[in-house]
Structures are given as C-alpha cells and as structure tokens.
C-alpha positions in Angstrom: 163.9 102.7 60.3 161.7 104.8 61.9 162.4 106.5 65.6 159.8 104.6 68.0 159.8 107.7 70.1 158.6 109.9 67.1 155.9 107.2 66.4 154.0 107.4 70.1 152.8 111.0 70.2 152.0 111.0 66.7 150.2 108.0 67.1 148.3 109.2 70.2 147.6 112.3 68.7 146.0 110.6 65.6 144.1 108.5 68.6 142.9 112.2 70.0 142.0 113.6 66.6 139.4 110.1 65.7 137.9 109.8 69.3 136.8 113.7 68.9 135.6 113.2 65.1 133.6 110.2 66.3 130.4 111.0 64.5 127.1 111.3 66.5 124.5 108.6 66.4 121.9 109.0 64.1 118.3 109.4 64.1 118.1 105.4 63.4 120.7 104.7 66.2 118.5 107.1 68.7 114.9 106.0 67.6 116.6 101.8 68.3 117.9 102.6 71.2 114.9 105.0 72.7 113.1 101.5 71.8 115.0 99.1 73.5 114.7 101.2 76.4 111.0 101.5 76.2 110.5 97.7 76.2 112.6 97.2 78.6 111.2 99.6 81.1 107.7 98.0 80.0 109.4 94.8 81.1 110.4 96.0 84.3 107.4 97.2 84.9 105.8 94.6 84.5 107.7 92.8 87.1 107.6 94.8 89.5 103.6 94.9 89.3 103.7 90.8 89.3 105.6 91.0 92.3 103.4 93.3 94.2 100.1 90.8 93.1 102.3 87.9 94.1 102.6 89.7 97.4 99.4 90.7 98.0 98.4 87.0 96.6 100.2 85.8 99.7 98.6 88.2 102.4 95.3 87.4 101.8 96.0 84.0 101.2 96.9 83.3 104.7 94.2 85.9 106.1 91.9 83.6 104.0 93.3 80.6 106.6 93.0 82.4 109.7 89.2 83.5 108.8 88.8 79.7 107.5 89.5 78.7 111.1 87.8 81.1 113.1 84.4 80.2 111.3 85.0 76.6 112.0 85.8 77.5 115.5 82.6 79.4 115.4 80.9 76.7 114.0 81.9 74.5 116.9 80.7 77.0 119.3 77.6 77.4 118.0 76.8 73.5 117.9 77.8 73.4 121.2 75.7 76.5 122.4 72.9 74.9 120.5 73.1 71.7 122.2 73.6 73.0 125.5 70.1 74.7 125.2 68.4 71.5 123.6 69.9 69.7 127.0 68.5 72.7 129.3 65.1 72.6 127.5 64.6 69.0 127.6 65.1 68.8 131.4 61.5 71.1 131.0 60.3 69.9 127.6 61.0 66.8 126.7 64.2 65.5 124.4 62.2 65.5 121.0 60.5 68.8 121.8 63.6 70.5 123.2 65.0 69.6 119.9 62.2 70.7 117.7 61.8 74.3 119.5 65.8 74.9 119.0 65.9 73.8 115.8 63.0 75.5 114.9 64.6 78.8 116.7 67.5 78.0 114.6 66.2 77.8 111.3 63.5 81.1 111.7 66.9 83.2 112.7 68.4 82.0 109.3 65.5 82.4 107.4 65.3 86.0 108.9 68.7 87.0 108.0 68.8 85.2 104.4 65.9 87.3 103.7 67.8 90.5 105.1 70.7 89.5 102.6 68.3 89.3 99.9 66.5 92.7 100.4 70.0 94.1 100.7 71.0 93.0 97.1 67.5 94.1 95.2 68.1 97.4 93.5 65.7 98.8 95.5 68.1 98.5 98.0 70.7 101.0 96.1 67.8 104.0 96.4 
C-alpha cells in the first residue's frame, strides 16, 4: 500500500504541471467567442436604443395631451370671444347681421392665413 502522505504533493504537483500546460485557445475558439460577443453587444445595443425610443415615445406622448387640451381650451375661448362680439354687434346691427359680419371676419382671417401656409410650402418659398 501506498503512503497517502507521499500521494498528495505528488498529486498536486501533477495538478500544477496540467493547469500550466493548458493549451491556448485556438484561432476557432477566438474567432466563436469574438462572435458571440459581437452579437451580443449588437443585442445590447439594440436595447438600449428601444428603451431610449420608448422614452422618448412617452415624453411626447403626454406633451401631445397637454397641447391636445390647450387647443381645445383655445377653441373654447375663441367661440366664446366670437360670440361675445356677435352679442355686442347686434345690440348696433341686428342679430342676423351681427352674425354675418363676424362670421364673415372669421372666415376672411382663415382664408388669409391658409393662403399664408400655402405660399410658405411652394418651392418658391425655399429661394
């Protein structure tokens, strides 16, 4: 039988000796690895660049809301402004006339700034 004492060192030693003749990984081994890391890298990326969408997604979204109601509060003061001045002018004018001479007011400012718009757009605009 063998001394278990004499067994240990020569047994680590033999451990010592493999651990530092542990070959290198080869080209294969490097090139797979190099790989794996690429995609996932790619993959991280990628994430990271949905989250920051998905963010910004959710900013504007609820900018979106809060410039959604101020236009229909707008709105609402504008009607309101609009009949005010139909009220005042038919204390002078008349209801029906009142009406047609704000409407009309109305509808020549839009007309106005819709063509405005449009002359912005043409290319001659650009120049």
């Amino acid at each position: 039988m063998s001394d278990p004492s004499n067994v240990t060192p020569i047994r680590r030693a033999a451990e010592a000796v493999r651990d530092r003749v542990t070959p290198e990984p080869g080209l294969t081994d490097l090139v797979s690895r190099l790989t794996g890391d690429a995609k996932d890298l790619a993959r991280a990326e990628f994430d990271l660049q949905k989250a920051k969408v998905g963010e910004a997604v959710g900013r504007y979204k609820n900018a979106i809301i809060f410039f959604a109601a101020a236009a229909v509060l707008a709105l609402a003061g504008l009607i309101a402004l609009l009949v005010g001045a139909i009220e005042t002018l038919a204390t002078l004018i008349g209801p029906g006339l009142a009406t047609l001479v704000v409407v009309g007011g109305t509808f020549l400012i839009a007309g106005i700034l819709g063509i405005i718009g449009k002359n912005r757009l043409s290319p001659k605009a650009d120049a």
